[in-house]
C-alpha positions in Angstrom: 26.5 20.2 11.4 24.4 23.0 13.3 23.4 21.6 16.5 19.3 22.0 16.0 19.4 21.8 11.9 15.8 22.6 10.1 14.0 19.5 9.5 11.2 19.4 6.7 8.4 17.1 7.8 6.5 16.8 4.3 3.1 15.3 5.5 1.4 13.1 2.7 -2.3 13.3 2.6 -5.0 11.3 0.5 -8.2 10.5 1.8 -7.0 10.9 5.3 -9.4 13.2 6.7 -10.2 10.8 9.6 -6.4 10.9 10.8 -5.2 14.3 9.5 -5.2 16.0 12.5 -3.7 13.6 14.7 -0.8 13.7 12.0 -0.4 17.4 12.3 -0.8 17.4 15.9 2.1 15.3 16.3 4.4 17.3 14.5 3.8 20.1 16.4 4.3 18.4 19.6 7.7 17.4 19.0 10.4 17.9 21.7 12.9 19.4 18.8 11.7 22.5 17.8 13.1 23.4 14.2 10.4 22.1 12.0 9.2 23.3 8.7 5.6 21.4 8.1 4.8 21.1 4.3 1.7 19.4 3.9 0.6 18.2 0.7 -3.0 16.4 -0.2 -2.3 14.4 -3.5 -6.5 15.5 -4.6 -8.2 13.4 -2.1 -11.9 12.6 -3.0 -13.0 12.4 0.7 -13.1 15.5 2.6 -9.9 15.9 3.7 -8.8 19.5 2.0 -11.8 20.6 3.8 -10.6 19.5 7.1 -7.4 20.4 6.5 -8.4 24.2 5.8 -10.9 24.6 8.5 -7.8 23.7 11.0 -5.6 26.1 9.5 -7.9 28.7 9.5 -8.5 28.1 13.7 -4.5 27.6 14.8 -2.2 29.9 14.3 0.6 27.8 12.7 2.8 27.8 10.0 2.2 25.4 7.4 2.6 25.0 3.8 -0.5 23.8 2.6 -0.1 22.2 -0.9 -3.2 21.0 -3.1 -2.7 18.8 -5.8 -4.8 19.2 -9.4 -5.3 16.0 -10.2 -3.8 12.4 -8.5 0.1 12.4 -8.9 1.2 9.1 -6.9 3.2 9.0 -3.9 6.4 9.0 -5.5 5.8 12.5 -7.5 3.7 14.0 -5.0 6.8 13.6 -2.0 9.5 15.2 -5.3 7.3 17.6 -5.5 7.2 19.0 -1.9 10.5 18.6 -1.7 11.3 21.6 -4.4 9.5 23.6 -1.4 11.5 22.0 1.2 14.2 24.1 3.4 15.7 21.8 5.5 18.9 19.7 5.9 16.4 16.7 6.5 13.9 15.4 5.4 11.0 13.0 6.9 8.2 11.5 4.4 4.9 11.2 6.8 1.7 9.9 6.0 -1.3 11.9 7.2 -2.4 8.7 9.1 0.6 7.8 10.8 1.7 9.7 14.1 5.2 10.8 15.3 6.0 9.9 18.9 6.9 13.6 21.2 10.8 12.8 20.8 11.4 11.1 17.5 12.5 14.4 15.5 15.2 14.6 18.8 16.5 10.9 19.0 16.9 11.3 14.8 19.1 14.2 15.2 20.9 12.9 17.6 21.7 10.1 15.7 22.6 12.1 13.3 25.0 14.5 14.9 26.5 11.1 16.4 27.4 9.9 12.5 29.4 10.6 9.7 26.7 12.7 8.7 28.1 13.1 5.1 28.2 9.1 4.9 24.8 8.9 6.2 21.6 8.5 4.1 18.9 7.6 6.6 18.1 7.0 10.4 15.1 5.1 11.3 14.1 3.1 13.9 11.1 0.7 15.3 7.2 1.5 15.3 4.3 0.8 16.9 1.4 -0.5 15.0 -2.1 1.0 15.7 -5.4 0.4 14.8 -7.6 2.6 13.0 -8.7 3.6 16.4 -5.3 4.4 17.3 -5.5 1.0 20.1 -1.8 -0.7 20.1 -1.5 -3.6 18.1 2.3 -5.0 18.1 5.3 -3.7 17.1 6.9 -3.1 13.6 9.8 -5.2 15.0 9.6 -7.9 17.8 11.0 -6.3 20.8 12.4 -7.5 24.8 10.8 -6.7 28.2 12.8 -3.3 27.8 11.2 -2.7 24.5 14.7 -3.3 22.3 14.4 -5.1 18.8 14.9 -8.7 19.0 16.7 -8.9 16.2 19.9 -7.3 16.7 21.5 -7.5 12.5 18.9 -4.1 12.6 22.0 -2.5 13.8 24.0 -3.7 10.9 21.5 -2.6 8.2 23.1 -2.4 4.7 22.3 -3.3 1.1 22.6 -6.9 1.7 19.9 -7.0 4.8 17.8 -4.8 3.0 17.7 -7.1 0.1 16.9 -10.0 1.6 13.3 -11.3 1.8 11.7 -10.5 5.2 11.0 -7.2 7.7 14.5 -5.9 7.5 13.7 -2.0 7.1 10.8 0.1 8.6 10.8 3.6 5.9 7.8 4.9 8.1 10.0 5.6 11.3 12.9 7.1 8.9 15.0 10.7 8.5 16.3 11.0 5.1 19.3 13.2 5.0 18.3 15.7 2.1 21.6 16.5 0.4 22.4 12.5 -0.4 18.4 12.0 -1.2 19.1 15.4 -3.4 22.5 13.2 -5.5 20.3 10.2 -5.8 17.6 12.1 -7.3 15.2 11.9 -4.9 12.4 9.0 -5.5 12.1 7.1 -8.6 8.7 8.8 -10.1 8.1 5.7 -12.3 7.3 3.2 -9.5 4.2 3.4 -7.4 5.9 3.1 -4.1 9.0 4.3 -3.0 11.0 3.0 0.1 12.5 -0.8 -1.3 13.9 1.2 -4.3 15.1 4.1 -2.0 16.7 2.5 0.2 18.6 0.2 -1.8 20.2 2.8 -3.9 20.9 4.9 -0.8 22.5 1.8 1.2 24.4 0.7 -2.1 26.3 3.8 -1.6 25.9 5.3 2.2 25.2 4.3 5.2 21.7 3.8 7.1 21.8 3.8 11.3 19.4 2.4 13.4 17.4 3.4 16.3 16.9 0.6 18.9 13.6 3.0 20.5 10.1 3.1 18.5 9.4 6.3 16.9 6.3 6.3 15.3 3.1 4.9 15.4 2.2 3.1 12.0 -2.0 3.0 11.8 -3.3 -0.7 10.4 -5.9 0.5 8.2 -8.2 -1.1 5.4 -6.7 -1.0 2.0 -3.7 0.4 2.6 -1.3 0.6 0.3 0.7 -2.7 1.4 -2.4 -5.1 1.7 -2.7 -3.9 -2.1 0.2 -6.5 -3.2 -0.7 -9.5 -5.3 -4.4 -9.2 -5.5 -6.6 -8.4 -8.6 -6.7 -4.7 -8.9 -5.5 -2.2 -11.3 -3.5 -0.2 -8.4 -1.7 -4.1 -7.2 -0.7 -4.4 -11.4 1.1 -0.9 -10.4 2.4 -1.9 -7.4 3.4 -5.5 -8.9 5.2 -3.7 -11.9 7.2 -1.4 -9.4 8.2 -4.3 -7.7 9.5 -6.0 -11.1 11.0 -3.0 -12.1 12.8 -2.5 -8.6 14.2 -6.1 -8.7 15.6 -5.3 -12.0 17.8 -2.3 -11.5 18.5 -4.6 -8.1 20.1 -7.5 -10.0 22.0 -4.5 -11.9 23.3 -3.3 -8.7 24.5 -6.4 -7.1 27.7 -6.8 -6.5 28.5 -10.8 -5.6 26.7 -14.4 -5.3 25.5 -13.7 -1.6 23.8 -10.6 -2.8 22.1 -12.3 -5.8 20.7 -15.0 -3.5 19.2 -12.7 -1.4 17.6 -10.9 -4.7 16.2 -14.5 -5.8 14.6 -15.2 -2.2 12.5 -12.2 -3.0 11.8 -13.2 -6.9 10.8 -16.3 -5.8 8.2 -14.8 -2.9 6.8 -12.6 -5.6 6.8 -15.4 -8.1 4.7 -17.2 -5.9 2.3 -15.3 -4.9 1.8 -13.6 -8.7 0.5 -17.9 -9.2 -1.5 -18.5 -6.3 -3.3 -14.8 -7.6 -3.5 -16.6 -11.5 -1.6 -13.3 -12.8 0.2 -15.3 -15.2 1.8 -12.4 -17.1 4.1 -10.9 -14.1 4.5 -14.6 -12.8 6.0 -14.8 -16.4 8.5 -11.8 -16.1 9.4 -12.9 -12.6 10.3 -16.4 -13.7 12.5 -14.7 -16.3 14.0 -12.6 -13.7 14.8 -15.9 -11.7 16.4 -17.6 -14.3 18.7 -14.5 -14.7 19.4 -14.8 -10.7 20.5 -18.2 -10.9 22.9 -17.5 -14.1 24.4 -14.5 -11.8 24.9 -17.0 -9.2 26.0 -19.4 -11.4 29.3 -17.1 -12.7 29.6 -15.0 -9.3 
């Protein structure tokens, strides 16, 4: 691999107008200089376009502005900017999160340190914010020297991923574009994307990780995580993409530790679809739990 390869940061916007231009910012601050910036607002009803346009008109910088027609989803709106993309990597930012000056560096790095061919996706830890951008924690416990706690990070594979808990962090990751190109690229029928991504990508390649934080991940109301298991229209989305991801998971698995794994997440989603009363995806996940246990049963 070229030693400073072009890296596509495709910044995802929607309703972001309060955090846009910190996003942007940090992009262009980066220590590693060979960046292509595609940013793309998914038709945001706040007044973020007009932000976004009144910067670009003031800087001088490159940037491929892209405004969506109508509300496409996360999923469809990243494929999309990825057809403009020129890169050899890829990283999926949302206009509310912020890069740290040498993240785009320490990915490469890692990168030109791999089999890159083998290698799907480098991430590493993040610092949560608050809407005011004030440190809250971090993504994943960390030591006096600022080094995850939990060292199986370094051994991230399908089987960690799988399992129920914080085992992944898709905001600090690089996606290596050629293998995100073979898997064809996010799955456009689910309503978020990083569960389902990454376990295809680490069924098949491998996934490194960065024992440094990256990013900084902004806590805000309603995001798209606190959405989970509540009464809403968009959390009956989100609950179905989760259903549907367990499913082609349970297709995917190859042995009894593997299908465990899958069940400790069927049952955490089980339970909370109860203690929400949605009885009809509590239904399909107890389904999917009776198949779990039948896979364990003949592993």
């Amino acid at each position: 691999m070229e030693s400073d390869p072009l890296v596509t940061v495709i910044c995802l916007c929607y309703n972001h107008e309060a955090f846009v231009i910190k996003t942007i910012d940090s992009v262009l601050n980066q220590t590693y200089k060979n960046i292509e910036i595609i940013l793309i607002d998914d038709f945001s009803t706040d007044m973020s376009v007009n932000v976004i346009e009144k910067y670009l008109l003031e800087k001088s910088v490159s940037i491929n502005f892209i405004k969506n027609t109508t509300n496409l989803g996360l999923t469809k709106t990243f494929n999309k900017a990825v057809t403009y993309a020129k890169g050899s990597f890829l990283i999926d930012l949302a206009c509310d999160d912020v890069l740290l000056p040498d993240c785009i560096e320490r990915q490469i790095q890692t990168y030109n340190e791999s089999n890159i061919s083998e290698t799907a996706i480098v991430f590493g830890n993040a610092v949560n914010i608050s809407e005011e951008g004030n440190f809250l924690s971090y993504f994943f416990e960390v030591d006096e020297n600022k080094f995850v706690n939990d060292k199986v990070l370094h051994h991230t594979s399908y089987t960690t991923i799988l399992n129920s808990g914080k085992t992944f962090c898709s905001v600090s990751a690089m996606l290596n574009r050629q293998i995100f190109d073979i898997l064809g690229g996010y799955d456009e029928n689910l309503a978020f994307e990083d569960l389902d991504y990454w376990l295809r990508a680490s069924r098949k390649y491998n996934i490194v990780f960065i024992d440094r934080p990256l990013i900084c991940k902004r806590r805000v109301i309603n995001s798209q995580g606190s959405q989970f298991h509540i009464k809403s229209s968009f959390s009956d989305k989100m609950d179905h993409s989760n259903l549907l991801i367990l499913k082609k998971a349970l297709k995917m698995n190859r042995n009894s530790e593997e299908h465990k794994n899958l069940l400790k997440r069927v049952n955490y989603s089980l339970d909370k679809s109860l203690h929400a009363y949605k009885w009809g995806i509590a239904f399909q996940y107890a389904l999917l739990k009776i198949k779990c246990h039948y896979k364990i049963w003949n592993a």
